[in-house]
VEXSE-581079 format. One record per residue: x, y, z of N, C-alpha, C in turn; residue number from 1; residue in three letters. Coordinates in steps of 0.2 Angstrom, whole numbers. Layout:
// VEXSE-581079
X, Y, Z, X, Y, Z, X, Y, Z, NUM, Ala $
...
***
This chain:
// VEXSE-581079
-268, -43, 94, -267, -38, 88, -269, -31, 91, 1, Unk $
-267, -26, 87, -266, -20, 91, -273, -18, 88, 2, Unk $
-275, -10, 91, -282, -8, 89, -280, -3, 81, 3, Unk $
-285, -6, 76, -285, -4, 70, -283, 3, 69, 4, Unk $
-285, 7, 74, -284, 14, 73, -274, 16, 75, 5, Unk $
-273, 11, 78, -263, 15, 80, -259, 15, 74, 6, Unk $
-258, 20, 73, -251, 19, 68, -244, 16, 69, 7, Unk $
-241, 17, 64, -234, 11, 65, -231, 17, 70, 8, Unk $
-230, 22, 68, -227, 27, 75, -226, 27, 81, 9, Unk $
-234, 28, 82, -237, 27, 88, -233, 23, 91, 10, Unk $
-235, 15, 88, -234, 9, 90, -227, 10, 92, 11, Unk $
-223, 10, 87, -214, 12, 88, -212, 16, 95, 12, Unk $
-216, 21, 95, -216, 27, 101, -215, 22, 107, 13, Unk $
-221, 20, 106, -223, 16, 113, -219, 10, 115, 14, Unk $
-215, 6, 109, -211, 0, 109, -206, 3, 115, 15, Unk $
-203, 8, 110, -195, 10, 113, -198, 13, 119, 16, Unk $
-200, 17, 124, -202, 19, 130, -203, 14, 134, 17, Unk $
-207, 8, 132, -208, -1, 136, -201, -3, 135, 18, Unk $
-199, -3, 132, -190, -7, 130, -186, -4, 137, 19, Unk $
-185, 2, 136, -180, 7, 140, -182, 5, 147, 20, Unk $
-191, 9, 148, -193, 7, 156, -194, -1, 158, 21, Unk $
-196, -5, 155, -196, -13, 158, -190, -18, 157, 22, Unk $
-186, -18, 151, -179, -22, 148, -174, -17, 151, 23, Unk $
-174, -11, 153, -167, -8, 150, -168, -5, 158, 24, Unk $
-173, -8, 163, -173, -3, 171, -171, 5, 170, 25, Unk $
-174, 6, 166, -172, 13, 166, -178, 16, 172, 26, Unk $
-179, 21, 174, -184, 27, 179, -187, 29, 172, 27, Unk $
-195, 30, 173, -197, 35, 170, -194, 42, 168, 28, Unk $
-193, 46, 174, -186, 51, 171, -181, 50, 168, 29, Unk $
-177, 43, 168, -174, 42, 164, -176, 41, 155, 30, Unk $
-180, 38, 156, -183, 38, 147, -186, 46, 147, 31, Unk $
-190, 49, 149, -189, 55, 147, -183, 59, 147, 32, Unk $
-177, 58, 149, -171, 60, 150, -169, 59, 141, 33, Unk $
-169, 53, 142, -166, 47, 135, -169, 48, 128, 34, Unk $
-176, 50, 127, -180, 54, 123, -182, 62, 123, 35, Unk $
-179, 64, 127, -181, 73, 126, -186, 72, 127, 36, Unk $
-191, 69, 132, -198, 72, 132, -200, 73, 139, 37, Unk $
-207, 73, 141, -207, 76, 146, -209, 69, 149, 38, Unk $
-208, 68, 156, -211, 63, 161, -218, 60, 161, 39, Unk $
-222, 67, 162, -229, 63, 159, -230, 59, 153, 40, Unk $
-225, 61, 149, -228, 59, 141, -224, 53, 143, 41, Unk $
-219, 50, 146, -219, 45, 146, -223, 41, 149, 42, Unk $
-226, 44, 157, -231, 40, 158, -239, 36, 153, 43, Unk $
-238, 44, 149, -244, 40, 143, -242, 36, 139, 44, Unk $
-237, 37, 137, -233, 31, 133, -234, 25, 135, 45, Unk $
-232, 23, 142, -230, 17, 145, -239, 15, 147, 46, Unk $
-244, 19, 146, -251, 17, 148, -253, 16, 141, 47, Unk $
-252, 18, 136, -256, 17, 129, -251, 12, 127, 48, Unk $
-246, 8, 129, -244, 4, 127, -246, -3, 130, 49, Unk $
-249, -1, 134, -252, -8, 139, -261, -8, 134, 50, Unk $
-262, -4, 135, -268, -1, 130, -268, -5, 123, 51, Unk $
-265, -3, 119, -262, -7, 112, -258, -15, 113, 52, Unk $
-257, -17, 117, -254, -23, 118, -248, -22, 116, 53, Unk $
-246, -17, 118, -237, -19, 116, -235, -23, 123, 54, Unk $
-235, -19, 126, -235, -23, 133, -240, -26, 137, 55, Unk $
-239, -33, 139, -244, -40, 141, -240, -41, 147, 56, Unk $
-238, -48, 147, -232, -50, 153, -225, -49, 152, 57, Unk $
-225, -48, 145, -217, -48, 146, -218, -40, 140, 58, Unk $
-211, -36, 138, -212, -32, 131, -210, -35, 125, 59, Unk $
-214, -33, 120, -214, -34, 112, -205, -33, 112, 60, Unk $
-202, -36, 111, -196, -33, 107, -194, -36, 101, 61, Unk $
-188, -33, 97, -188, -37, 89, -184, -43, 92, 62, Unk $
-186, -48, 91, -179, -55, 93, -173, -56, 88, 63, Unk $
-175, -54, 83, -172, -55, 76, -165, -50, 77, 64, Unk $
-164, -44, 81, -158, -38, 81, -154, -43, 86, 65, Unk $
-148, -40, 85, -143, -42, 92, -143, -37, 95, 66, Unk $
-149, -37, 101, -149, -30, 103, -142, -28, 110, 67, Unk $
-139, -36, 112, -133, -32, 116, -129, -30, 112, 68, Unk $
-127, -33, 108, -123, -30, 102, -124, -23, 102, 69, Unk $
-129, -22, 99, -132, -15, 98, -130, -8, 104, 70, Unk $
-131, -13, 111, -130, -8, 115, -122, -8, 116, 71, Unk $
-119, -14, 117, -112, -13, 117, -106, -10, 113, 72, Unk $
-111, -9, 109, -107, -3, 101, -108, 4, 103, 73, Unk $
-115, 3, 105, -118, 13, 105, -112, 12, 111, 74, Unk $
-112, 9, 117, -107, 12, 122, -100, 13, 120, 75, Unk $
-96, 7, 116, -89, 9, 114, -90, 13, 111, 76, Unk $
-93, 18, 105, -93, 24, 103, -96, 29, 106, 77, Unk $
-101, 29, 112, -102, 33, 116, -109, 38, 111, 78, Unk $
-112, 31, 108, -117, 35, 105, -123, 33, 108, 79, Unk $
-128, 36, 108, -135, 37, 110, -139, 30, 108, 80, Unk $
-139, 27, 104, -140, 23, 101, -138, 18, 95, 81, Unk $
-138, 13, 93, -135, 10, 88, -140, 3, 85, 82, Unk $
-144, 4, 79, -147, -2, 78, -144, -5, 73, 83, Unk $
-145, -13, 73, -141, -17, 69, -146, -22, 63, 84, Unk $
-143, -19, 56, -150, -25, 54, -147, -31, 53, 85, Unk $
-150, -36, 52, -146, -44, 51, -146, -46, 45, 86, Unk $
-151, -44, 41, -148, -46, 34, -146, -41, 29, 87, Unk $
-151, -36, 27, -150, -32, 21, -153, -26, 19, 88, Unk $
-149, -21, 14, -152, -14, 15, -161, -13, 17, 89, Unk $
-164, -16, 13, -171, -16, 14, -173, -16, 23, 90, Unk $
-168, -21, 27, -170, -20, 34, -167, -15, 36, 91, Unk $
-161, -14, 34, -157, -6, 37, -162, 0, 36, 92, Unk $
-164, -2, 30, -171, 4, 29, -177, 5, 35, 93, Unk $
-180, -1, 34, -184, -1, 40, -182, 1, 46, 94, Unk $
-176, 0, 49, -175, 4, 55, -172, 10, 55, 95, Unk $
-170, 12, 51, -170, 20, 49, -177, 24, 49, 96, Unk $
-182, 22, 47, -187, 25, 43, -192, 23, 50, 97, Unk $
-193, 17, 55, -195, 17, 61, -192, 22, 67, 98, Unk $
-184, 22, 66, -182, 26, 73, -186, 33, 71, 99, Unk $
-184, 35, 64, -184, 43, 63, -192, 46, 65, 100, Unk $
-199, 41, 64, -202, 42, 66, -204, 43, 75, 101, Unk $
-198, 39, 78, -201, 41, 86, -195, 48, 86, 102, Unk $
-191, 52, 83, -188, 56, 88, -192, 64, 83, 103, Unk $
-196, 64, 77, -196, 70, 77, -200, 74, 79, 104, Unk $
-199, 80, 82, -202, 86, 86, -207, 90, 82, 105, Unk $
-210, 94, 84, -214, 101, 83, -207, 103, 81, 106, Unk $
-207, 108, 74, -204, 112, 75, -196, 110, 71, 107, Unk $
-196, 104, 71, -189, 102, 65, -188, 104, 58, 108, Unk $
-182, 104, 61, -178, 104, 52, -176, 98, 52, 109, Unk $
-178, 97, 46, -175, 86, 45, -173, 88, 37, 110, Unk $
-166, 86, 40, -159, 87, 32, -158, 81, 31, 111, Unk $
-160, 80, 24, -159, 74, 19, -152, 75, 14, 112, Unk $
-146, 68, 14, -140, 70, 11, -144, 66, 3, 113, Unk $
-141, 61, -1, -145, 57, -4, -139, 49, -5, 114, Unk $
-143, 44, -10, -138, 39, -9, -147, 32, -9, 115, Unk $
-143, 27, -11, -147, 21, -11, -151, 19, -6, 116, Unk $
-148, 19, 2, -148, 16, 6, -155, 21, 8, 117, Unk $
-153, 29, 9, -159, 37, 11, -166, 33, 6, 118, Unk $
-165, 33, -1, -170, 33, -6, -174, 26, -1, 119, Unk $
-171, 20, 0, -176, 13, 4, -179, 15, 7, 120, Unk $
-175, 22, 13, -178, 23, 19, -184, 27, 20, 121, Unk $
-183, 30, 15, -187, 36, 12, -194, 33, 11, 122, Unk $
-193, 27, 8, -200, 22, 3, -203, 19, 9, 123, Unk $
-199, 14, 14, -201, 10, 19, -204, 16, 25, 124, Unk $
-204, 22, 25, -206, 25, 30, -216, 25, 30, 125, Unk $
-219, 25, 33, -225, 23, 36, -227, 31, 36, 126, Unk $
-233, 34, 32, -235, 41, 32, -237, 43, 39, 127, Unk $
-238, 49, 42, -237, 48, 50, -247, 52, 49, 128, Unk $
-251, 50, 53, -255, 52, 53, -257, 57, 59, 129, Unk $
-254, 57, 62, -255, 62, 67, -246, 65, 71, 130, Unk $
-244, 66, 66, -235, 69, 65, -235, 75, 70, 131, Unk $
-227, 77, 70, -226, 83, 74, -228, 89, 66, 132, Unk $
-229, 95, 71, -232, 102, 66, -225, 105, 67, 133, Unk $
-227, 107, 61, -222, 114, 59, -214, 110, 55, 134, Unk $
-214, 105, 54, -208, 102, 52, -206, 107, 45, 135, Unk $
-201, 105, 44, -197, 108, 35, -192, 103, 35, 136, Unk $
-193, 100, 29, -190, 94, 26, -185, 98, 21, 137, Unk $
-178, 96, 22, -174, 100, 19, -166, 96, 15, 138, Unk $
-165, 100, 6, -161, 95, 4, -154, 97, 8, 139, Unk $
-149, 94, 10, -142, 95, 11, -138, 96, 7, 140, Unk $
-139, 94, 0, -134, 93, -3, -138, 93, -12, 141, Unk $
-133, 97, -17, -134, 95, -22, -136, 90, -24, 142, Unk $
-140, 85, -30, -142, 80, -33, -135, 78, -39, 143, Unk $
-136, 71, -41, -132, 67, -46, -133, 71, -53, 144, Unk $
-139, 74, -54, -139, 77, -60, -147, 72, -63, 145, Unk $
-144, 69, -72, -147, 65, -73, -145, 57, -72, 146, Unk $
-142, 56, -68, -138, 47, -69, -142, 45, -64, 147, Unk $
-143, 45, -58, -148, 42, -53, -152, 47, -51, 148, Unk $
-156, 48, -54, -161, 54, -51, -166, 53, -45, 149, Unk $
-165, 46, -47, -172, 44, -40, -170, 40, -33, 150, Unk $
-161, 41, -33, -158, 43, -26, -157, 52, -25, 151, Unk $
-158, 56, -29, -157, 63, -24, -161, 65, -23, 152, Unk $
-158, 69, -14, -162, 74, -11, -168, 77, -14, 153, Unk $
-167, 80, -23, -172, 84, -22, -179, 79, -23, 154, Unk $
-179, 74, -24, -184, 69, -27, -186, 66, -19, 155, Unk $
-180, 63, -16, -181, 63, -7, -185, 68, -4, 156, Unk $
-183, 72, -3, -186, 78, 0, -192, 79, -1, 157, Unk $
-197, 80, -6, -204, 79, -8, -207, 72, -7, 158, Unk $
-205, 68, -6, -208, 62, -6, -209, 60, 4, 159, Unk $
-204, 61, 6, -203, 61, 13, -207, 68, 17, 160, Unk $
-206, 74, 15, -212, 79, 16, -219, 77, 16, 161, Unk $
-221, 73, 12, -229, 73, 10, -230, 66, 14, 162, Unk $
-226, 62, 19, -226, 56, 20, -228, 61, 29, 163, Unk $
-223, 65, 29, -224, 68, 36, -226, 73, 37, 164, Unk $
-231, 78, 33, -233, 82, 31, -229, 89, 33, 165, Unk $
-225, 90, 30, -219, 94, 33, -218, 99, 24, 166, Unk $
-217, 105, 26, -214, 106, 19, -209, 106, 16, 167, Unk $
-208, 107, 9, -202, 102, 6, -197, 109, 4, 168, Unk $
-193, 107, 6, -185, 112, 3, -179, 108, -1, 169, Unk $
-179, 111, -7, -175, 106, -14, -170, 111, -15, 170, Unk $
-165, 109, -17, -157, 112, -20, -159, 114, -27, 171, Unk $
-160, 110, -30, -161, 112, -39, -155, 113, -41, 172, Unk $
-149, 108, -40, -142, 109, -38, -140, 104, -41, 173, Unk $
-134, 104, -45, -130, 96, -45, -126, 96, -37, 174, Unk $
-123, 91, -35, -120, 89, -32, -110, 93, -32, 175, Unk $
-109, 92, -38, -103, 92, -41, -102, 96, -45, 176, Unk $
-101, 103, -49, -98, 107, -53, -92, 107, -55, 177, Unk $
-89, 112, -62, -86, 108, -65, -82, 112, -62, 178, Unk $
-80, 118, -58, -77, 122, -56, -79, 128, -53, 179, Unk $
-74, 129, -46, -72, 133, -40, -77, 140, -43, 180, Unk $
-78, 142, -48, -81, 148, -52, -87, 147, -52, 181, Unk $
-90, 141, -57, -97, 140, -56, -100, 138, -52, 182, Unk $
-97, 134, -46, -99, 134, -39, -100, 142, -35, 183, Unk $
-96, 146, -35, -97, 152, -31, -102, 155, -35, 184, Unk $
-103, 156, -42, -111, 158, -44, -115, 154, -42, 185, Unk $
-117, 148, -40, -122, 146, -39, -126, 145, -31, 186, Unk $
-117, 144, -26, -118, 147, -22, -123, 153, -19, 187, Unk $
-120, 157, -22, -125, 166, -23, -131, 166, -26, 188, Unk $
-136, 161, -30, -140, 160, -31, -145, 163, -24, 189, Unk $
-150, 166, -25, -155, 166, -19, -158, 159, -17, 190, Unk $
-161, 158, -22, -164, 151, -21, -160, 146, -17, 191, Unk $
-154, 144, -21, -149, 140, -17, -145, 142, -11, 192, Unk $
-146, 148, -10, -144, 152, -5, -146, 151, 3, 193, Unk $
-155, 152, 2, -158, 152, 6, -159, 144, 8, 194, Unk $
-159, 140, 3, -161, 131, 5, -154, 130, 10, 195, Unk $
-148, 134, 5, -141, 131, 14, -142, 132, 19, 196, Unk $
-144, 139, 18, -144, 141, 25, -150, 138, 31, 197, Unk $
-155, 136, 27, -159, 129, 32, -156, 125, 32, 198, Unk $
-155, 122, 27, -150, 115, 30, -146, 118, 33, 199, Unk $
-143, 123, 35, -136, 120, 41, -139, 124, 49, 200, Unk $
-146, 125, 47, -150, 125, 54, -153, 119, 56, 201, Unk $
-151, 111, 51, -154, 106, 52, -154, 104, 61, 202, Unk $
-160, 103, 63, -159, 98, 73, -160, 92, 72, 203, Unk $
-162, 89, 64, -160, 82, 64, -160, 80, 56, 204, Unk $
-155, 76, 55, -152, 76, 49, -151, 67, 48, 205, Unk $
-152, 65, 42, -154, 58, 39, -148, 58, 33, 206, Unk $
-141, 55, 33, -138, 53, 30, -135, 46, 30, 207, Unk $
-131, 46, 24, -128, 41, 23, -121, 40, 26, 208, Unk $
-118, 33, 28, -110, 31, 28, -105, 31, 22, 209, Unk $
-102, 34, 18, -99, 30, 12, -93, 25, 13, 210, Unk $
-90, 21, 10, -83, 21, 11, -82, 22, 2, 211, Unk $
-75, 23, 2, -73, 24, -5, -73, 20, -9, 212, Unk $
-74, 12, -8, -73, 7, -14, -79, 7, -14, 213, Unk $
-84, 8, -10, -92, 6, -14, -95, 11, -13, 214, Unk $
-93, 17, -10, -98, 24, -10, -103, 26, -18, 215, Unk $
-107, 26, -15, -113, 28, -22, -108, 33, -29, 216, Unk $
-105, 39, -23, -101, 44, -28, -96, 42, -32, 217, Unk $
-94, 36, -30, -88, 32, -35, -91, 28, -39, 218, Unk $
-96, 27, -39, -101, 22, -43, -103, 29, -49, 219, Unk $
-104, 33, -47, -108, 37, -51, -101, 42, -56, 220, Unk $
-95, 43, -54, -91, 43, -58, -90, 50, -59, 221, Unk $
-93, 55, -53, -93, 61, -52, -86, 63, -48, 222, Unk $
-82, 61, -47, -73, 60, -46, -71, 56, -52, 223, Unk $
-66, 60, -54, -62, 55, -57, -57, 51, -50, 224, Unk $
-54, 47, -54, -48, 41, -50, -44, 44, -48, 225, Unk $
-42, 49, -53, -35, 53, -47, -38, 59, -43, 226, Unk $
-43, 59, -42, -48, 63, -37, -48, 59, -28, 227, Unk $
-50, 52, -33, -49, 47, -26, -44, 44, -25, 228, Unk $
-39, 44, -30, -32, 44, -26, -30, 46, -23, 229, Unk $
-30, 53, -26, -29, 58, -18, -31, 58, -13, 230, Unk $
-36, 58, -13, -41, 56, -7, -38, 51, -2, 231, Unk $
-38, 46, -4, -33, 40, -3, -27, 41, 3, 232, Unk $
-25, 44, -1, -16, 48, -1, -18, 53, 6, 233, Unk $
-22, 56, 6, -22, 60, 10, -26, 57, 16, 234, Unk $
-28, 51, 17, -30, 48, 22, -37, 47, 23, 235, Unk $
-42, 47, 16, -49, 47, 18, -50, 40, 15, 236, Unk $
-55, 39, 21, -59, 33, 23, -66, 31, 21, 237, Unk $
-69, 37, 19, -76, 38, 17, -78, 43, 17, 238, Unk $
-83, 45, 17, -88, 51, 15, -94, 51, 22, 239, Unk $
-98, 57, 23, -104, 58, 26, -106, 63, 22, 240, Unk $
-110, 63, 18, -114, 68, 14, -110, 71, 10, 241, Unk $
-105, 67, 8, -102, 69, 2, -94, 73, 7, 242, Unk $
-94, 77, 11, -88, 77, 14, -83, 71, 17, 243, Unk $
-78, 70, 15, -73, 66, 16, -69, 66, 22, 244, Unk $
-68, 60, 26, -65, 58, 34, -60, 54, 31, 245, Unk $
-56, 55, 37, -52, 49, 40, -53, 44, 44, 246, Unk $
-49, 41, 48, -54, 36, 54, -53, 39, 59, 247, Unk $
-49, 45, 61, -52, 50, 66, -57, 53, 66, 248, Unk $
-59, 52, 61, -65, 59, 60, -64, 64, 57, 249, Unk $
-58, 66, 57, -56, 73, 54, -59, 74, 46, 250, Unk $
-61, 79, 44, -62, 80, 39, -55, 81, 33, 251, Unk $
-55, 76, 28, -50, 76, 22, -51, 83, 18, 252, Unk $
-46, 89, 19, -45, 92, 14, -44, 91, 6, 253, Unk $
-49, 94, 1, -45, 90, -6, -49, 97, -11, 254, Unk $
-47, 95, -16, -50, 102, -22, -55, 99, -20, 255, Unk $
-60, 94, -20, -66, 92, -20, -73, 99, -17, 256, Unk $
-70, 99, -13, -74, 103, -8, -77, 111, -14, 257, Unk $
-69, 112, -15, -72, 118, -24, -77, 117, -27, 258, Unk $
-79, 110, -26, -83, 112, -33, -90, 109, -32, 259, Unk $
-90, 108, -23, -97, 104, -22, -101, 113, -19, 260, Unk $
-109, 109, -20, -113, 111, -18, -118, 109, -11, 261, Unk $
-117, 111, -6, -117, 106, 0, -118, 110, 6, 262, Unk $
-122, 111, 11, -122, 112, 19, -116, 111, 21, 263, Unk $
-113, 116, 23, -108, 116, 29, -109, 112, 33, 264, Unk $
-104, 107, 35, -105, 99, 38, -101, 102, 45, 265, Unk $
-98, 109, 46, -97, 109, 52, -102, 116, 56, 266, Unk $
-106, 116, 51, -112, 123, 54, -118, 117, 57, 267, Unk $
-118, 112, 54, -125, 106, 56, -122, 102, 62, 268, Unk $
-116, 103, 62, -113, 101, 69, -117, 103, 76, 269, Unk $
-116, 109, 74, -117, 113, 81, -126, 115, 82, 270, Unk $
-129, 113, 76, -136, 111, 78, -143, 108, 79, 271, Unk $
-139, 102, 74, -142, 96, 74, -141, 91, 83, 272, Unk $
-148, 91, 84, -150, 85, 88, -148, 79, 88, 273, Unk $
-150, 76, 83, -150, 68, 82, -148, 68, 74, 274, Unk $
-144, 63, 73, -140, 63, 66, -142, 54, 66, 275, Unk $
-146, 53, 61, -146, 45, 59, -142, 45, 54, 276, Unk $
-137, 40, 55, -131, 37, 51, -131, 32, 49, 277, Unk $
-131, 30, 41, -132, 21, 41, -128, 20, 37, 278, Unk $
-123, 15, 37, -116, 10, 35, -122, 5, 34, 279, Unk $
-119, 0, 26, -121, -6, 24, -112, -10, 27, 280, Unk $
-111, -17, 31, -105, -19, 30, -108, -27, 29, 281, Unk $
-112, -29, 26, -113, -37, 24, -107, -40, 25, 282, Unk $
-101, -38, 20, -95, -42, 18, -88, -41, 22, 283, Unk $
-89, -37, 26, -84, -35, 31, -83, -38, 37, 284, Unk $
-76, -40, 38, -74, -46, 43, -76, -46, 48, 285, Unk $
-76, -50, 55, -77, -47, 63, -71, -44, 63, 286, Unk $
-65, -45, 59, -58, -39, 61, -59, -31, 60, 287, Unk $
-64, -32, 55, -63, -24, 52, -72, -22, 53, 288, Unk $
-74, -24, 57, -82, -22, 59, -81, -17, 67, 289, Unk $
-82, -12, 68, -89, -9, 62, -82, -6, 57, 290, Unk $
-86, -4, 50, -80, -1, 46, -78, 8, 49, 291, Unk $
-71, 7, 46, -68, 11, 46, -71, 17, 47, 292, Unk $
-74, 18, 41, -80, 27, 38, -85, 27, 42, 293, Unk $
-89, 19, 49, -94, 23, 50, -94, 24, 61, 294, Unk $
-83, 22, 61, -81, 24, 66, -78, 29, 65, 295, Unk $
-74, 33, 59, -73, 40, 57, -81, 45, 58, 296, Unk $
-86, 41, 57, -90, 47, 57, -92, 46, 62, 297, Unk $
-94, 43, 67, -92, 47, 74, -88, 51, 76, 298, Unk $
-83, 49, 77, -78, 53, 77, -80, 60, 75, 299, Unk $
-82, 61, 71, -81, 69, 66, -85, 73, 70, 300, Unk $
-89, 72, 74, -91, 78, 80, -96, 74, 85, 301, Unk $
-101, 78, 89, -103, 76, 96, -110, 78, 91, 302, Unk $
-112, 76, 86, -121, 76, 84, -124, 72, 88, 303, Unk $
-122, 66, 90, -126, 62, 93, -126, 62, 98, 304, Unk $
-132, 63, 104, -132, 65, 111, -128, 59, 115, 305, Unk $
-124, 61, 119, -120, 56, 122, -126, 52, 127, 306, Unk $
-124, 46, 130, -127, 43, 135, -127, 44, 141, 307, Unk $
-133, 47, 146, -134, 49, 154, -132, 46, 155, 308, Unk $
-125, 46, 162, -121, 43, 164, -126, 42, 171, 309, Unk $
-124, 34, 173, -129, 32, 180, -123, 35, 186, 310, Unk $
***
C-alpha cells in the first residue's frame, strides 16, 4: 500500500515515467524527451516510485487496458499516446481526468469545450494537492443555454479550476445564436472578447469527439435536420468542439460557423501542447473502429506531439 500522504497524481506521475523506463525500454532521456520534463525530474520520478511502491519486481501496470492495442493505434495515427477504456464512459473519464493530471505545467492555459463525456471527467478528476502554479482554466466555447446546463464549460470551468487550483475563465455565452448579427455583437462584447482570446492561447485543451448521429449537439436540437443535412452533404463526419470535419480532417464549411460562439479551432492549433480527445465507440464494429470523427480529428492538425523517432 502506498504511503498515506501521495496523491493520485503523484502516483499517476510516477506510474507513467516506471511504464516508459522499465515496460517500454525507454532511456531516461527518452521519457524526459516523451514527457517535456527534465532528466533529473525523471530520475526522481523513477526514485519516488520505488519509494511509494509503484515499482517492486516488476511495474504497477492497469492489466484491465489493451495496452498494445493502445500503442499500436497511437503509432497508426502517429499520435503521442492513445488510452483505451474497456467498458464505459465512466472509465473513459477516469483516464482522461488521470492523464490530464500528469501532463499539466507551471503556467498553462487548459481549454475546456463541453459535452457528457468532459462533465465525468471533470467529476472523476482527483483535487491536486500540490498542482502546477500559475494555471488558467478557460471556457472554449459557448454553453447549451438552459437545456443541459450541467455539461457546459461555463459550470466546467469553475468546478475543474477549484479541483486544480487554477483560475476560472467562463463565456457567459450560448453556444449557438440565432443569427450571423447577434453573433458579431457578442463577439465584440469585452468580456467575451477577452475569454477568446485565451482560449485560443490554450497549450493544452480537453475536448470531446462528436459523430453526428449521437453528437450531444444533435441531442440537444440546437441544429435543425436540414442544418445536419447539410452537413452530411457536405461531408462531415463529426464535430471537435462544435466545429465540423470530414474523415480527412478538414474542417466542414457550413452557415453553422455564423452563428457559433467559439475559439478559433485553427488559432488553438498552433498553440496548444497536448489536446485530450475522447470518442465513446461501444457499438462500433472492428470494421469501422476507430470511428470515422475521432480518425478525422486527427487528421485536423499536428496538436498532438508526434512520437521521437528511435
Amino acid at each position: 500500500m502506498a504511503p498515506a500522504n501521495v496523491d493520485d497524481a503523484e502516483r499517476e506521475r510516477c506510474r507513467v515515467a516506471a511504464d516508459l523506463y522499465y515496460n517500454g525500454d525507454f532511456t531516461q532521456e527518452d521519457v524526459a524527451a516523451y514527457l517535456g520534463i527534465s532528466r533529473p525530474w525523471v530520475s526522481r520520478l523513477l526514485k519516488r516510485a520505488r519509494e511509494i511502491k509503484v515499482v517492486t519486481i516488476a511495474v504497477e501496470t492497469p492489466t484491465h487496458r489493451p495496452v498494445p492495442l493502445e500503442n499500436a493505434l497511437a503509432q497508426a495515427l502517429g499520435i503521442e499516446r492513445c488510452l483505451i477504456a474497456s467498458s464505459d464512459i465512466d472509465e473513459t473519464a477516469r483516464l482522461a481526468a488521470s492523464h490530464l493530471a500528469t501532463i499539466l505545467r507551471d503556467g498553462d492555459i487548459l481549454g475546456l469545450a463541453w459535452g457528457r463525456t468532459l462533465a465525468k471527467t471533470v467529476e472523476a478528476f482527483e483535487p491536486l494537492t500540490s498542482g502546477p502554479r500559475g494555471v488558467r482554466c478557460v471556457a472554449l466555447i459557448g454553453g447549451t443555454s438552459v437545456v443541459r446546463p450541467e455539461i457546459d464549460a461555463d459550470r466546467l470551468v469553475p468546478m475543474l479550476a477549484t479541483k486544480i487550483g487554477a483560475a476560472p475563465h467562463v463565456m457567459n455565452a450560448p453556444a449557438f445564436v440565432e443569427n450571423a448579427r447577434v453573433r458579431s455583437l457578442l463577439m465584440n462584447e469585452p468580456g467575451i472578447r477577452a475569454t477568446l482570446g485565451l482560449a485560443e492561447r490554450a497549450t493544452v485543451t480537453l475536448m470531446c469527439i462528436g459523430g453526428l448521429g449521437s453528437s450531444t449537439i444533435h441531442e440537444l436540437g440546437t441544429l435543425s435536420e436540414r442544418e445536419f443535412s447539410g452537413l452530411r452533404t457536405r461531408g462531415a463526419v463529426g464535430d471537435v468542439c462544435q466545429w465540423f470535419i470530414d474523415s480527412s480532417g478538414a474542417l466542414v464549411q457550413s452557415s453553422t460557423a455564423q452563428r457559433m460562439i467559439s475559439a478559433d479551432l485553427a488559432k488553438i492549433k498552433t498553440t496548444a501542447r497536448d489536446a485530450l480527445r475522447s470518442s465513446l465507440a461501444r457499438r462500433a464494429s472492428p470494421r469501422s473502429w476507430p470511428p470515422r470523427a475521432a480518425v478525422g480529428s486527427r487528421r485536423s492538425s499536428r496538436i498532438y506531439r508526434r512520437r521521437a523517432r528511435s
